[in-house]
C-alpha positions as CSV (number, residue, x, y, z in Angstrom):
1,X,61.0,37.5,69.6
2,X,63.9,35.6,68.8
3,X,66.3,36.5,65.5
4,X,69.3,33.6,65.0
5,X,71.7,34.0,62.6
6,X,72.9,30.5,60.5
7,X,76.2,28.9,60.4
8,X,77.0,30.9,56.9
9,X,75.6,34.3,58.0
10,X,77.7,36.7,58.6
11,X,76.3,38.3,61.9
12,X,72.7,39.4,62.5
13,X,72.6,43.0,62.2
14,X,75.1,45.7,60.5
15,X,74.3,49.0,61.5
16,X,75.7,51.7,58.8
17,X,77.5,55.5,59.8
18,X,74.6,57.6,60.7
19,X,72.1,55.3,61.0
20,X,70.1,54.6,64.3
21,X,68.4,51.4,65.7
22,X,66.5,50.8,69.0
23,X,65.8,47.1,70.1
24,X,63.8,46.3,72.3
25,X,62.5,43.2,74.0
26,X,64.5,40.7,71.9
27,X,67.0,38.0,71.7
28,X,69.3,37.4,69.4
29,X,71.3,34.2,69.3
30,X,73.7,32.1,66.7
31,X,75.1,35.6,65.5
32,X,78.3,34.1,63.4
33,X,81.9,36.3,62.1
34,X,80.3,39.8,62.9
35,X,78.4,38.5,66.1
36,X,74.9,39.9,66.9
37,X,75.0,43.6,66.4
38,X,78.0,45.3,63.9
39,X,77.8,49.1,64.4
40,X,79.8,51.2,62.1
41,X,79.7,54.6,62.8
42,X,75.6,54.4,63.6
43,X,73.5,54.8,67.2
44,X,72.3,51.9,68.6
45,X,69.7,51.8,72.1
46,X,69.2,48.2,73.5
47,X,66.9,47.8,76.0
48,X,65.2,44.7,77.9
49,X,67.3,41.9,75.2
50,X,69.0,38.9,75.6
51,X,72.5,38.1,74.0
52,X,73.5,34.2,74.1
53,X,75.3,32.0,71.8
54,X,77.2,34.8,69.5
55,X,80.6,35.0,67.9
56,X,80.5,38.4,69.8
57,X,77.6,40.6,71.2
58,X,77.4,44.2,70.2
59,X,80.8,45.9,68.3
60,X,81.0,49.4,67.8
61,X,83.6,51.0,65.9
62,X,84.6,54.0,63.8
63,X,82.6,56.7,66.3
64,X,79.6,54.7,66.8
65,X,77.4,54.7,70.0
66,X,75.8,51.8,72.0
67,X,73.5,52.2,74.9
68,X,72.6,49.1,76.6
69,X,69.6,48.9,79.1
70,X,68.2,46.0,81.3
71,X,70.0,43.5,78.9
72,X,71.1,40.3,79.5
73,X,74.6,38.7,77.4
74,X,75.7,35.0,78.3
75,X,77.6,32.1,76.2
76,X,78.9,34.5,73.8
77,X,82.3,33.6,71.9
78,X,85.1,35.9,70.5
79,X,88.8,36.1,69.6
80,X,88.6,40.0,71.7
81,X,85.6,41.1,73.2
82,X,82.8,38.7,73.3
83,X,80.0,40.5,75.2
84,X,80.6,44.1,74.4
85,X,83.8,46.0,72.0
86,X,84.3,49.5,71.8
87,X,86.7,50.3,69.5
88,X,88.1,53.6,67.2
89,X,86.2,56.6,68.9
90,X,83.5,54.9,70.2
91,X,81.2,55.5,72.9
92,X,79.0,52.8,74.5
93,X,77.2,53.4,77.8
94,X,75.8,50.4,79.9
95,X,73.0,50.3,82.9
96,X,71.4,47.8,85.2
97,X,72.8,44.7,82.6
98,X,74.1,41.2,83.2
99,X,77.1,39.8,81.6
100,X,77.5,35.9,82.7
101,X,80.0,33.1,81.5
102,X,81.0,35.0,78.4
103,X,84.6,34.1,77.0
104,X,87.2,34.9,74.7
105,X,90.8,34.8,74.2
106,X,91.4,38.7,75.2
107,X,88.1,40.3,76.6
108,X,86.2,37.6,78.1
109,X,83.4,40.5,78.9
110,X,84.7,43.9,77.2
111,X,87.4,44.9,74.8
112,X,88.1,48.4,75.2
113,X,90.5,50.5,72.4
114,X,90.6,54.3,72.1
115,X,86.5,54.7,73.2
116,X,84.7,55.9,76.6
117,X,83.1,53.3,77.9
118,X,80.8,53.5,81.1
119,X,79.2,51.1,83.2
120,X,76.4,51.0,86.3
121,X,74.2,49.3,88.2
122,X,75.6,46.0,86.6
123,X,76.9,42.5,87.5
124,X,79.6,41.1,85.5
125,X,80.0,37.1,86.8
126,X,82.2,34.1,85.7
127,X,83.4,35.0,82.4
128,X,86.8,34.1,81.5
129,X,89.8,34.9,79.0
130,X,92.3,32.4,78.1
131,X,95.0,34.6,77.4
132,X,94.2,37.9,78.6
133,X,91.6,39.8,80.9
134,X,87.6,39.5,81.6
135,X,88.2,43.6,80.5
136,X,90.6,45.2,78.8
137,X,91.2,48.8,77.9
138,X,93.5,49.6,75.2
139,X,94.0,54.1,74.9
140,X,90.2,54.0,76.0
141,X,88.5,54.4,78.9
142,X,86.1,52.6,81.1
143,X,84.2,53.8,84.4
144,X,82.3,51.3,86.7
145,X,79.6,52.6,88.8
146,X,78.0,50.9,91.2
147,X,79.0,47.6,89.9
148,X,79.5,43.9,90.7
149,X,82.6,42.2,89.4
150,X,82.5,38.1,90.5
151,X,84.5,35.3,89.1
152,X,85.2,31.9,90.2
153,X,86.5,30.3,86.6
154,X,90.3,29.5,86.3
155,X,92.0,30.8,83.6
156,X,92.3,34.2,83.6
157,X,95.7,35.2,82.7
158,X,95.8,38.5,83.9
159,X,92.6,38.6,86.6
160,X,89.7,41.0,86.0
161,X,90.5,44.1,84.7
162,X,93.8,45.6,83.0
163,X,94.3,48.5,80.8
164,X,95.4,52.0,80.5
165,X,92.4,54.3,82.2
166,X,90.4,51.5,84.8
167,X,88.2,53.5,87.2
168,X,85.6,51.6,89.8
169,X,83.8,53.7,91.8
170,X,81.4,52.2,94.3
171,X,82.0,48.8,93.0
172,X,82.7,45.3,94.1
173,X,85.3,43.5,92.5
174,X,85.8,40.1,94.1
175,X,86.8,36.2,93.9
176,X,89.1,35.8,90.4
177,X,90.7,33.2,89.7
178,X,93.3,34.1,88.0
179,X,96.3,31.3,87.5
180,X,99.0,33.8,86.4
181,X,101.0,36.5,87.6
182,X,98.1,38.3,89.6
183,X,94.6,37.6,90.4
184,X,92.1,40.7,90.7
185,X,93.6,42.9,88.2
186,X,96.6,42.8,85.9
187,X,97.7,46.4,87.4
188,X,96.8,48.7,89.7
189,X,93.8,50.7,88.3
190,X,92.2,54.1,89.7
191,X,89.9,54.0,93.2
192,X,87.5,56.5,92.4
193,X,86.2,55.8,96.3
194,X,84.0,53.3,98.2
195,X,84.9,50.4,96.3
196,X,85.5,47.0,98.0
197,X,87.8,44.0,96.8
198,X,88.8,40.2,98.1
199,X,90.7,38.6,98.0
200,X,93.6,41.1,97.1
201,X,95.1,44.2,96.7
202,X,95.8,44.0,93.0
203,X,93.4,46.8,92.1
204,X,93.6,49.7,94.5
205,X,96.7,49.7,97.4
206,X,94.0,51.8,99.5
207,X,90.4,50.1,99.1
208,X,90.0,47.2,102.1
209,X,90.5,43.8,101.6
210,X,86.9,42.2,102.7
211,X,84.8,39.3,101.8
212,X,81.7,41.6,100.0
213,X,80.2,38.3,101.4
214,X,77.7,37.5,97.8
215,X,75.1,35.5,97.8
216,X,74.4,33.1,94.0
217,X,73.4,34.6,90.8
218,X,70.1,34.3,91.3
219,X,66.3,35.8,90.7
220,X,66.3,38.5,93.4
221,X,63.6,40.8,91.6
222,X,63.6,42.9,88.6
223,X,64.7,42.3,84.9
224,X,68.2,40.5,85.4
225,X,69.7,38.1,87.9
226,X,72.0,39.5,90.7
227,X,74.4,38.7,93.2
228,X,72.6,39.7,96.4
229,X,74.5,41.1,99.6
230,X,74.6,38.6,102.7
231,X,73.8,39.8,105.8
232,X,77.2,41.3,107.5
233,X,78.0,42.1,104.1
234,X,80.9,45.1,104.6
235,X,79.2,46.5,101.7
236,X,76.4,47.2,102.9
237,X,75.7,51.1,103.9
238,X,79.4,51.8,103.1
239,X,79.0,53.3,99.0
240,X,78.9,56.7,98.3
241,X,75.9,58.5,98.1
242,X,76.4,60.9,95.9
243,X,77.6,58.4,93.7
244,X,74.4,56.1,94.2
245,X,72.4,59.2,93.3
246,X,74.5,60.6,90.5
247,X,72.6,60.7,86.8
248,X,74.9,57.5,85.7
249,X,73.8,55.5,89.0
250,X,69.7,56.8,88.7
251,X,69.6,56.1,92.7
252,X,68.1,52.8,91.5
253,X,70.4,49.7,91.9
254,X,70.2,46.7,89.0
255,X,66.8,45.6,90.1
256,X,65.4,49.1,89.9
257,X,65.1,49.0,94.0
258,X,65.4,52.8,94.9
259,X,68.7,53.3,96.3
260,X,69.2,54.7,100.4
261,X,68.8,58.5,100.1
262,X,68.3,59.4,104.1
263,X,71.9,58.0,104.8
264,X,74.8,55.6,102.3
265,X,73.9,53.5,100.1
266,X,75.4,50.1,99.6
267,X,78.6,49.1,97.3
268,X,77.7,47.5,94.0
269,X,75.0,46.9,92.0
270,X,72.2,45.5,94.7
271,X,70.5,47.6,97.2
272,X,69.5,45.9,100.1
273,X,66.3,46.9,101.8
274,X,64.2,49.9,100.1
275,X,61.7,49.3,97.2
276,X,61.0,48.1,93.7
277,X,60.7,51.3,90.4
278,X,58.5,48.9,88.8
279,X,61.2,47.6,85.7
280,X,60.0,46.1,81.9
281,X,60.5,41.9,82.6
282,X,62.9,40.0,79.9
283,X,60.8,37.6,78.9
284,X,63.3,35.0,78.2
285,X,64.8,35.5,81.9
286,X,63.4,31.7,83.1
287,X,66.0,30.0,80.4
288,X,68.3,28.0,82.3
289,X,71.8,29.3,82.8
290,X,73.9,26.1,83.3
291,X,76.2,26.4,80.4
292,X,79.1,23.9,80.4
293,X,82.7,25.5,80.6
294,X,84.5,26.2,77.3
């Protein structure tokens, strides 16, 4: 099911303090002002939707809680944030979710300030920020797990990721394009271990400096698109497996492929090798993604 806003609605859906909402299985699109989802104060559980074509995805604010499942956000515009903010005591957990060509002017993906924020088994690719980072953390915190960061798109003032508590563990953060003062990440940020990066060292001073060799964004199985491992991938076999197995990772990568238990498992969010946890299909997962640069 599809629910689009119009050009003088103010967003799609405004969640209230205390109140609870589970989606499921939909996509929301043409969310205006407030984007798609406005959550004051409420709980929120998303599972198996697509976000595309919003003024903004899901905002939480004022102690509110988001939990995002198999979801898919793309083509959403903001000022801050336009797949996902977390703002004033907020907590919003993510898993096994794609967030592709978003863009804003600050917070191409996220927009992080004073909220925990965690985030596994997911691919963020080729969104962009004009003036600012693809995530930023402002007195919050954010935590990626077994994650894929990618970007090709020029623009990004201050690469990646930049903020005040940044920690990747088991993660892939690779290819930004950043036309500023750095390219990765505006700042050094926390190595929680096993984490890989290319072309630089503007994230970790200790992480090596490899090509995670990705293949495209493509259909490699389960709900979402991912960025598969190449063979002679240094990622491969080299994560953490404790990490992998950990109750934020599930031992499942993005695809729901089980993760390798009898020795490590691989960096970021696809597992090679092993086999499918049958996952709920998006139904809207054949659209096209060939959106046109902003």
């Amino acid at each position: 099911m599809t629910i689009a806003g119009t050009t003088d609605f103010y967003g799609i859906i405004l969640i209230n303090p205390g109140a609870t909402l589970a989606v499921n299985l939909l996509h929301f699109t043409k969310g205006h002002i407030l984007g798609a989802i406005y959550n004051i104060g409420g709980t929120v559980l998303v599972t198996n939707c697509i976000f595309d074509h919003n003024d903004g995805g899901i905002t939480s604010n004022d102690s509110a809680v988001a939990i995002i499942t198999n979801s898919i956000f793309h083509d959403n515009r903001a000022t801050s944030g336009a797949a996902v903010v977390a703002g004033h005591n907020s907590i919003v957990r993510i898993f096994r979710s794609l967030f592709y060509h978003n863009h804003a002017t600050a917070g191409g993906a996220f927009a992080i300030g004073s909220s925990d924020v965690i985030v596994a088994n997911s691919t963020i690719a080729d969104n962009s920020a004009t003036a600012n980072e693809v995530a930023f953390v402002i007195d919050g915190k954010l935590d990626i797990i077994n994650s894929t960061l990618q970007n090709t798109i020029q623009g990004n003032r201050r690469g990646m990721l930049d903020g005040d508590v940044i920690t990747l563990k088991n993660t892939i953060i690779s290819d930004s394009s950043g036309t500023s003062l750095t390219e990765n990440c505006g700042r050094p940020i926390i190595d929680g271990g096993h984490n890989l990066q290319y072309p630089d060292k503007t994230c970790f001073n200790i992480s090596p400096v490899q090509d995670p060799k990705l293949g495209p964004l493509a259909d490699n199985g389960g709900p979402t698109l991912t960025l598969a491992l190449q063979t002679g991938s240094p990622a491969i076999g080299a994560g953490d497996k404790t990490v992998c197995l950990s109750s934020w990772a599930g031992g499942i990568d993005q695809r729901g492929i089980l993760r390798n238990k009898s020795s490590s498992c691989d960096i970021g969010a696809f597992e090679t090798g092993s086999v499918f946890i049958v996952q709920t299909p998006i139904p809207m997962l054949s659209l096209t993604l060939t959106p046109s640069l902003p």
